[in-house]
Structure formats: C-alpha cells, structure tokens
C-alpha positions as CSV (number, residue, x, y, z in Angstrom):
1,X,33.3,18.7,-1.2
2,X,35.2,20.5,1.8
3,X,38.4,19.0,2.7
4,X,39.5,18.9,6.3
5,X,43.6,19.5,5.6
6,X,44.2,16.5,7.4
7,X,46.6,14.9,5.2
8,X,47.2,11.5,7.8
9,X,45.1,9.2,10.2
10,X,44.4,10.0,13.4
11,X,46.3,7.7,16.4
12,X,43.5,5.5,18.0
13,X,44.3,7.4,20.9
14,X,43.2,10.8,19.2
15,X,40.3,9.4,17.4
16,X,36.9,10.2,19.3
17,X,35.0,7.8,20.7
18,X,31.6,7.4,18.2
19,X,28.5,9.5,19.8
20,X,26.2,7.5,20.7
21,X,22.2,8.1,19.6
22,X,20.4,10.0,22.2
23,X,17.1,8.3,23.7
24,X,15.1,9.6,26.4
25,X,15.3,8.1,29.3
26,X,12.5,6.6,29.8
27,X,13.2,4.9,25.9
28,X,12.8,0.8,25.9
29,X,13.0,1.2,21.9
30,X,13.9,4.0,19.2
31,X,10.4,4.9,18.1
32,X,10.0,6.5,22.1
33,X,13.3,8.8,20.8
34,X,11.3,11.6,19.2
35,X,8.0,13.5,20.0
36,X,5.5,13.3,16.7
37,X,2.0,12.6,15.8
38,X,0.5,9.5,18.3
39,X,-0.3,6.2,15.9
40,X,-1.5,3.0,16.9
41,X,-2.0,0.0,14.6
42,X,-4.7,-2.9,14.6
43,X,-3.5,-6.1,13.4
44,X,0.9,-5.3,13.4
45,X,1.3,-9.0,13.4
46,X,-0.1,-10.1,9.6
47,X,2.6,-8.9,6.6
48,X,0.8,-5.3,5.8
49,X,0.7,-4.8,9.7
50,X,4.7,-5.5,9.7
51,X,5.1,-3.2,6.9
52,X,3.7,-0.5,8.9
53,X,5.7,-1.0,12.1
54,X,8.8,-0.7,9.6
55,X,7.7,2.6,7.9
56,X,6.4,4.1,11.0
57,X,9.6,3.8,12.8
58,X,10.9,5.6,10.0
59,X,9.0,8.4,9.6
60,X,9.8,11.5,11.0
61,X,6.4,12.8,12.4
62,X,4.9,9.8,13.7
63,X,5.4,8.0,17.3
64,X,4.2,4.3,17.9
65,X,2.5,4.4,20.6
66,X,1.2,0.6,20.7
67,X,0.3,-1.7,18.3
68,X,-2.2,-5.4,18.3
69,X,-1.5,-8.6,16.8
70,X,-4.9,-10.7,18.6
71,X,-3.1,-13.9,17.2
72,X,0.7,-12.7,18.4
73,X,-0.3,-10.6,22.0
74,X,1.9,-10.6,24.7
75,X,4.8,-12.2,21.7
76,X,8.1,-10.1,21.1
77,X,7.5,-7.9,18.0
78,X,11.3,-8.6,17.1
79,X,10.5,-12.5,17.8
80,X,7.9,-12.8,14.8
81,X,9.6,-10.0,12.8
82,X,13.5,-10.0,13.2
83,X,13.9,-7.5,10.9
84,X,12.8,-5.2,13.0
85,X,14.8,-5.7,16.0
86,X,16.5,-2.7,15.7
87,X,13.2,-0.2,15.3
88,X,10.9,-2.2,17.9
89,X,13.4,-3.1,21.0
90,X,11.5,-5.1,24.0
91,X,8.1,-4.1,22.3
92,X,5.3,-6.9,22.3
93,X,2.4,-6.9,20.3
94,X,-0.7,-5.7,22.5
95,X,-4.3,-7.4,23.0
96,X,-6.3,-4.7,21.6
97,X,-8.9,-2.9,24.0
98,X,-11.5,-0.4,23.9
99,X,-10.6,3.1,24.2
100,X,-7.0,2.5,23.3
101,X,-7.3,5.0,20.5
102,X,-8.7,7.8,22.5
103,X,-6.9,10.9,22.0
104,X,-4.2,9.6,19.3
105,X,-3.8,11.1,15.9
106,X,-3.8,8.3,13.5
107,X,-4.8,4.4,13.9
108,X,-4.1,2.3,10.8
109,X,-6.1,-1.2,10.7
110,X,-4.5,-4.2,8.9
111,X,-7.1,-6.7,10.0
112,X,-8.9,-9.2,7.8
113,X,-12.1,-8.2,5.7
114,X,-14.9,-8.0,7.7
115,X,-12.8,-7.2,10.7
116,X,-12.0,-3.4,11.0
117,X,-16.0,-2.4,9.9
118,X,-16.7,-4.0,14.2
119,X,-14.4,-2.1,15.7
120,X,-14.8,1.5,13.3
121,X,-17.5,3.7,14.8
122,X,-16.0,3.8,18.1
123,X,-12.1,4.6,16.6
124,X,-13.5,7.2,14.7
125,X,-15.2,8.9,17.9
126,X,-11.9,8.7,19.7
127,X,-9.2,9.2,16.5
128,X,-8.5,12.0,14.8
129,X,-7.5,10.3,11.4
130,X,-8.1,6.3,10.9
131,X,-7.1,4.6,8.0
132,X,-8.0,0.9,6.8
133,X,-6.4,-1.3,4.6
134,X,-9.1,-3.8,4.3
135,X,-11.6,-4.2,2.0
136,X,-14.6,-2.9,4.7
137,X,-14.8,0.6,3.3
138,X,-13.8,0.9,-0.2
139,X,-17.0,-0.2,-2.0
140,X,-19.4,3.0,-2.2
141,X,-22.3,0.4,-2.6
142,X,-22.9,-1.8,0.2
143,X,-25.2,-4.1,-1.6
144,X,-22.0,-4.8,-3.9
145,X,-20.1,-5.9,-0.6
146,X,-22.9,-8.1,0.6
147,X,-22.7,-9.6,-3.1
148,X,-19.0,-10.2,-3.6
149,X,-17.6,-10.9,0.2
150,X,-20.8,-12.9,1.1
151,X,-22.0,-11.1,4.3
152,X,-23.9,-8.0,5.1
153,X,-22.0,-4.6,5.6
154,X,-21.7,-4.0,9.6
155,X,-21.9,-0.4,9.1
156,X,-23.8,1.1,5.8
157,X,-24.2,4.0,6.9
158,X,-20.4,4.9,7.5
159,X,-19.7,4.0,3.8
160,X,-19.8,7.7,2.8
161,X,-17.7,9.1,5.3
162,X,-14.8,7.3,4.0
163,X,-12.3,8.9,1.2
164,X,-10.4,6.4,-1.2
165,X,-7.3,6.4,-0.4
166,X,-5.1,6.2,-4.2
167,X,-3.6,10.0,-4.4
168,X,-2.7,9.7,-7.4
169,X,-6.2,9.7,-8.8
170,X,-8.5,11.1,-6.2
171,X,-6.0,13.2,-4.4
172,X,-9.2,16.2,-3.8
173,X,-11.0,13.5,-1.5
174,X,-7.8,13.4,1.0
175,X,-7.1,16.6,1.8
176,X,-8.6,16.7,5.6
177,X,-10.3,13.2,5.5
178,X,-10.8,11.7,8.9
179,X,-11.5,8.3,7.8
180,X,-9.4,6.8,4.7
181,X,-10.1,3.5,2.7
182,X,-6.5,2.3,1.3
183,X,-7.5,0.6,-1.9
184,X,-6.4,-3.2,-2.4
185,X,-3.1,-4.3,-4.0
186,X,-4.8,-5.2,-7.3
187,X,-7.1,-2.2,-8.1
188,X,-4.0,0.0,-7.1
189,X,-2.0,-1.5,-10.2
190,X,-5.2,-1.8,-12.2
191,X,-6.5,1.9,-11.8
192,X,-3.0,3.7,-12.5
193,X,-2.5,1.6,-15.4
194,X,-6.2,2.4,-16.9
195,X,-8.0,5.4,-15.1
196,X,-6.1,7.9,-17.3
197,X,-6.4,6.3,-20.8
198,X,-10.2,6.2,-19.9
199,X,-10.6,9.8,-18.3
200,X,-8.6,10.7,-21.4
201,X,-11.4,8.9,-23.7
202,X,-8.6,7.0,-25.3
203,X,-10.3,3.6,-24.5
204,X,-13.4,2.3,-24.8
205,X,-15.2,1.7,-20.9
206,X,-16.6,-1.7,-21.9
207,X,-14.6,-4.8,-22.8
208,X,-11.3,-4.5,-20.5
209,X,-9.6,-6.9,-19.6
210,X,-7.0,-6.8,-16.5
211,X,-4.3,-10.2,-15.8
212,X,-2.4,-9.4,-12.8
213,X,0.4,-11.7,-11.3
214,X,1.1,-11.4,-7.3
215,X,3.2,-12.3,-5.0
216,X,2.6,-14.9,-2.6
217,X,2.9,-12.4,0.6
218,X,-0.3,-10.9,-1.2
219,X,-2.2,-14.4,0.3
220,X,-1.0,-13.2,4.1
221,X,0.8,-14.5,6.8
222,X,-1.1,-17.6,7.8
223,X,-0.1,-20.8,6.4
224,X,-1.9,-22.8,3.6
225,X,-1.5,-25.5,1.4
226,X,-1.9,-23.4,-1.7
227,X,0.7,-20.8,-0.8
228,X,3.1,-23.3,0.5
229,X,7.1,-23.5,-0.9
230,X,6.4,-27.0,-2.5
231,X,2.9,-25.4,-3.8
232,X,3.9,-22.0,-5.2
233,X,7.8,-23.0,-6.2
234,X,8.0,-23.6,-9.8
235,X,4.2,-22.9,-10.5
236,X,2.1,-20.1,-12.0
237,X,-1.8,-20.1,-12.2
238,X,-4.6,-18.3,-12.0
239,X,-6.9,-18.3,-9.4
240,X,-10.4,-16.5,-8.9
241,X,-11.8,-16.9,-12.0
242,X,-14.5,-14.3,-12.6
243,X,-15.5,-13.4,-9.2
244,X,-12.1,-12.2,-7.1
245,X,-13.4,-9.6,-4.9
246,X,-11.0,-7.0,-6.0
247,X,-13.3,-6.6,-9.4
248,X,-16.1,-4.7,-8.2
249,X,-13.0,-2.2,-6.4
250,X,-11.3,-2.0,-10.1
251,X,-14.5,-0.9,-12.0
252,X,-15.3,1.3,-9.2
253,X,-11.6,2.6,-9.2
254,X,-11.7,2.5,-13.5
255,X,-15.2,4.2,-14.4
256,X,-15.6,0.8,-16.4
257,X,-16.5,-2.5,-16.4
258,X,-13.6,-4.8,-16.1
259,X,-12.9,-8.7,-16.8
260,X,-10.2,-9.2,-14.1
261,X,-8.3,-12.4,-13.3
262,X,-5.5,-12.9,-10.6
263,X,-2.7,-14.8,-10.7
264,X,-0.2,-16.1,-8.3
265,X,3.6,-16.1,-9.4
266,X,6.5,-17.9,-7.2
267,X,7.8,-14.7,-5.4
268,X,7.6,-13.2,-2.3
269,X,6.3,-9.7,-3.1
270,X,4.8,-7.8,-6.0
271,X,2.5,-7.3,-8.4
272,X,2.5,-6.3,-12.6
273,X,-0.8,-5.6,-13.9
274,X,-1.5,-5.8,-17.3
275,X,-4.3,-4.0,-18.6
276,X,-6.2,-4.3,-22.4
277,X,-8.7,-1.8,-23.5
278,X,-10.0,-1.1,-27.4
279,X,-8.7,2.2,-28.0
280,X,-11.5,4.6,-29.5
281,X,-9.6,6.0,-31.9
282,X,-7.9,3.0,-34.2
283,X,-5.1,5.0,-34.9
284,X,-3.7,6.3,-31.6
285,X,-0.1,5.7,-31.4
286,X,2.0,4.3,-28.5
287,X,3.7,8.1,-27.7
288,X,0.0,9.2,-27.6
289,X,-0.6,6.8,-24.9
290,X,2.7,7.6,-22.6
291,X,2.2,11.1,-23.2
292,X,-1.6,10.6,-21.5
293,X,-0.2,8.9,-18.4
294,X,2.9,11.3,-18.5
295,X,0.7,14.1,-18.2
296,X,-1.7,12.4,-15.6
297,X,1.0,11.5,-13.4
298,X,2.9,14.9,-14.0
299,X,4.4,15.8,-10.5
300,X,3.8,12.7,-8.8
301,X,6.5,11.5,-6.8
302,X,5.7,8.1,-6.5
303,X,4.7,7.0,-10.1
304,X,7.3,6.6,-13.0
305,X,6.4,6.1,-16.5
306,X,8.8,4.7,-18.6
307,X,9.2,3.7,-22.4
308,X,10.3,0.3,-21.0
309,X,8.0,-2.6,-19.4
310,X,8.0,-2.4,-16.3
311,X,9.4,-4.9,-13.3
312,X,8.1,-5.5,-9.9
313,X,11.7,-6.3,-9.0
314,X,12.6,-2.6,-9.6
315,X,9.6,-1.7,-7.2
316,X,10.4,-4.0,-4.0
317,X,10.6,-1.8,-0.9
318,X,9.3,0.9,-2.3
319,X,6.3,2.7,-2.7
320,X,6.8,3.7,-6.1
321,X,4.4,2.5,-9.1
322,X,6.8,2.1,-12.7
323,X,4.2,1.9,-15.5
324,X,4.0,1.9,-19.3
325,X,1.8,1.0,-22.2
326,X,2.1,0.5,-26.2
327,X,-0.9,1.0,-28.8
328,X,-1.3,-1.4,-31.6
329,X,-3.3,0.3,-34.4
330,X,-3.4,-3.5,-36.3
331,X,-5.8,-4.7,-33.6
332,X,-6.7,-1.2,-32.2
333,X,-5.8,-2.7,-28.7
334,X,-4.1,-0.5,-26.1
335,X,-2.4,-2.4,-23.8
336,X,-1.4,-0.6,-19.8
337,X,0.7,-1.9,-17.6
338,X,2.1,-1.0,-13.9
339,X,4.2,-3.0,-11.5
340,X,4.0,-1.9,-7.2
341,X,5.2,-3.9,-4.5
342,X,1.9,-5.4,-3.1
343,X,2.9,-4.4,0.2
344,X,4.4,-0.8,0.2
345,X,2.5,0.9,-2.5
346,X,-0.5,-2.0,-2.4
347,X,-0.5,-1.8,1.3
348,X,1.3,-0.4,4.2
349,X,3.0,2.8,2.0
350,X,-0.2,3.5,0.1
351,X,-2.1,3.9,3.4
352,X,1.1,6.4,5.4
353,X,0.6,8.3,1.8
354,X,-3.0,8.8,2.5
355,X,-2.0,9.2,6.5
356,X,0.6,11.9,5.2
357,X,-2.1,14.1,3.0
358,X,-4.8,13.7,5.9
359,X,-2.5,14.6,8.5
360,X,-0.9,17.7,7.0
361,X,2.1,16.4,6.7
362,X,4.5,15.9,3.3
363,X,3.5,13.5,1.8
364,X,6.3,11.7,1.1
365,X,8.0,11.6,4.7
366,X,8.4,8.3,5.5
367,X,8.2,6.8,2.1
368,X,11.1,5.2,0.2
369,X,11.1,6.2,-3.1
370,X,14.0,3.6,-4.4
371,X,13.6,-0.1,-4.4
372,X,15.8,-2.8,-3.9
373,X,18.4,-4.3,-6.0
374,X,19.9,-7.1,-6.3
C-alpha cells in the first residue's frame, strides 16, 4: 500500500472539508444521480418489490424511473420501507397507469399470481425487456396453470414467448429475451440442487422427493393469522401437502417427477432445500456427486458448492446459492441440498440476473455476492 509521508495529523484547520456526492440538480433522490438503462417496477410495495427498489439503486446501469404499489400509492417509499431512506429520498409509490412503460428499457413485475398476465401484452408492446416474478409465465403448459392455481391462463398464447429465467441452468434461453419468467423461490433451490445429478443420469427421474423449509417473508407482506409472530415463533410445519403450486414448476424445472412438500420455519428469510433421488448406479460415491454439481456450476458466480451442509444464514442478502450433497451406497439414496435467500436469489436478485443477461449488461452488476453475518 502507498504511503503518504505524512508522519502527524493534520490541524482541523488544514483538514479538508469532506466532498460532498454530486446530484444533478434537478435530483429529489440518488437513483436521479446517474444516467443508465430506464426501469420501472409493478408492485415496489410487497417484500420482492422492496428488494428490487434496494438492488436497483445499487446498480450501476439502471435508473428508477417510477415504481407502483396499488395498495401503498401516493405513500412515502421511505415510510413503508425505512431502509431505504437513503436510496429512495421524497419518492412515493405511483398508482400504475397505462402507457407508463412506453419507451423504458426494463419493467420488473412483483405482483400477485394472476396479476402481471392482465397487464403483459401491452408492457411488452411498449418495453424493451419485462421480467415477472410471479408465477403467470413460468409454466410452458397452460392447462397445468388452470389445474394447479384454479383459473384459466389470461394469455395462452404468450406462454412461449417467455424464457425461464434460472441462468444457471437455462442460461442459452436469456441471451436477448425480451420477456423473462423469474422462477419461484422453491423450484430455484429445488432445480440447482437436482437438475444436474439428473442431466448427469446419476439419479433416477421417478421417485424424488424435495422437503424445503422457508422463511416467513416467503408468505408476503400482507398480514395473516398463520404467519403471525405468536403463530410462526417457536413452530415448524408443513404446509401444502401434495398440491403446493410450486410442484408442477419443479418437475418442469427437474425433467422429473417430484413429491414436493413446503415447510415454514420461524425466520424472516430463506430457504434450504433438501432433495432425495435413488441414484442409478448403487455405488456412486459422495465425491462423484460434488464433482457433478462442481462441474455443472463450473464458472458460476453465484453458486458455491461445498463439502459442508449448507446454511441459509450464510446466504441472507445475497444472491448466491451454497449447495452440497452426499451418496449413501447402503440405501442407494442420493441426497441434494441448496440453501438461497427467498428473496434475493428466489426473487428480486434472480430476476436483475436475468435483467442483466437480457440487457447486455454483466451479469453480476448489481448483485451482492456476500451475505450477511452475524
């Protein structure tokens, strides 16, 4: 490290004044400081929504230029989300109207199911990339939709314009997609734990069996009984027994047909995925197993596979998956697991990633790669 030669403190008097960050003039808030690709975002005011204002505002090639909360409009951003006083300024949450995405490069939707599917032939006329974190898009079959979220599709016929948005496994889909489906919170952990070992042929495609514990944020913003403090504190159960809407997504995401069940854990974020499959070969070994998801994941900046278990405490903040796995050649059971944070790399992160690749841009500007600790 260079050295100034300065061997003694300045006087006060001698000490320069801090600069001060420069804003334009016209600046009510720091995201108007720089000139980058135009986003707006449907539905800021639910938890995936705030996730996004936060990673926008720190990106470096991306401008806010408005964003809706139907429930929140005309509210302070910084009043229902003080943690982002310092990003958002005097910013309120906008009523959303037609045309508003005319002419802007990127519009992420963070509405409810059902929701963003109304409003998506007319952003992707005026858009030049759209991305949706909601379930509206994902399925390839619309029949399956109507089947496990109980209503007809509004829009069938846009199904197949939509790429999956989970890089790490269908990263040839992205490059210059206009329209992006980010995949749900669950079949992200599911697939990165278990789409290699089965492209590999290590495991049998019939007879898996996913348990995955979430996070009570995963349940959104709006209160209910069943995510309540006196509810969720102390407890841990499963929930959706055999037709959670995320399975259909999984098998999709897998190549295989799944037996998933959720569970809710007493924290605020995350989500560990634990993944069983028969392995085809009784003897495969554990390092046979690491090395397949080492290999798959070779160069990917946002997956870590370790020997270890993995944590979702390790993966809070970030968008980084940690995954492992062991083989037990007594029972011939392979066993997968990966830990996100259900709202960076299962949400919000996920779908600047997919942003990132369809924009041209790196595709990890924006993205923290480190999690929190303590």
């Amino acid at each position: 490290m260079a050295t100034t030669g300065r061997v003694g403190p300045r006087s006060e008097s001698a000490r320069p004044a801090p600069a001060r960050p420069k804003l334009a003039s016209s600046c009510t808030d720091p995201y108007d400081a720089r000139v980058g690709r135009s986003v707006g975002i449907v539905g800021a005011s639910g938890y995936a929504g705030a996730e996004l204002l936060r990673l926008v505002a720190g990106h470096p090639d991306l401008e806010l230029a408005w964003a809706t909360g139907e429930t929140a409009a005309g509210q302070a951003i910084r009043s229902l989300y003080p943690n982002l006083a310092a990003v958002v300024g005097d910013r309120t949450f906008a009523a959303y109207e037609p045309g508003a995405a005319d002419g802007l490069d990127l519009v992420l939707l963070a509405l409810p199911h059902g929701a963003s599917s109304r409003l998506m032939a007319e952003l992707r006329d005026q858009a030049e990339v759209v991305v949706d974190l909601a379930a509206d898009f994902r399925l390839r079959d619309a029949g399956l939709y109507e089947t496990w979220y109980g209503e007809a599709h509004a829009c069938p016929e846009l199904l197949g314009d939509f790429a999956y948005g989970l890089p790490e496994l269908f990263r040839a889909d992205l490059a210059d997609a206009r329209a992006v489906a980010a995949p749900g919170c669950y079949p992200t952990a599911a697939a990165l734990a278990l789409t290699p070992l089965v492209r590999a042929g290590l495991v049998e495609t019939t007879g898996i069996v996913v348990d995955a514990a979430s996070g009570v944020s995963g349940a959104g913003r709006p209160p209910k009984t069943t995510t309540s403090f006196c509810t969720v504190d102390e407890d841990f159960r499963a929930y959706g027994l055999l037709d959670h809407r995320h399975t259909p997504e999984i098998e999709q995401a897998v190549g295989a047909s799944v037996l998933f069940t959720p569970h809710l854990a007493p924290m605020n974020r995350g989500i560990l995925a634990t993944g069983y499959a028969r392995a085809t070969i009784g003897s495969t070994t554990t390092a046979q197993v690491l090395d397949t998801l080492r290999s798959a994941y070779d160069g990917e900046p946002f997956v870590v596979v370790s020997d270890e278990p993995p944590s979702t405490k390790a993966t809070l903040g970030s968008n980084c998956a940690h995954l492992s796995a062991r083989s037990d050649p007594r029972t011939g059971w392979i066993v997968s697991l990966c830990a996100i944070d259900n709202l960076v790399k299962g949400a919000a992160g996920q779908a600047l990633q997919c942003a990132n690749l369809a924009l041209g841009l790196d595709e990890v500007a924006g993205l923290p790669l480190a999690g929190l600790s303590p």
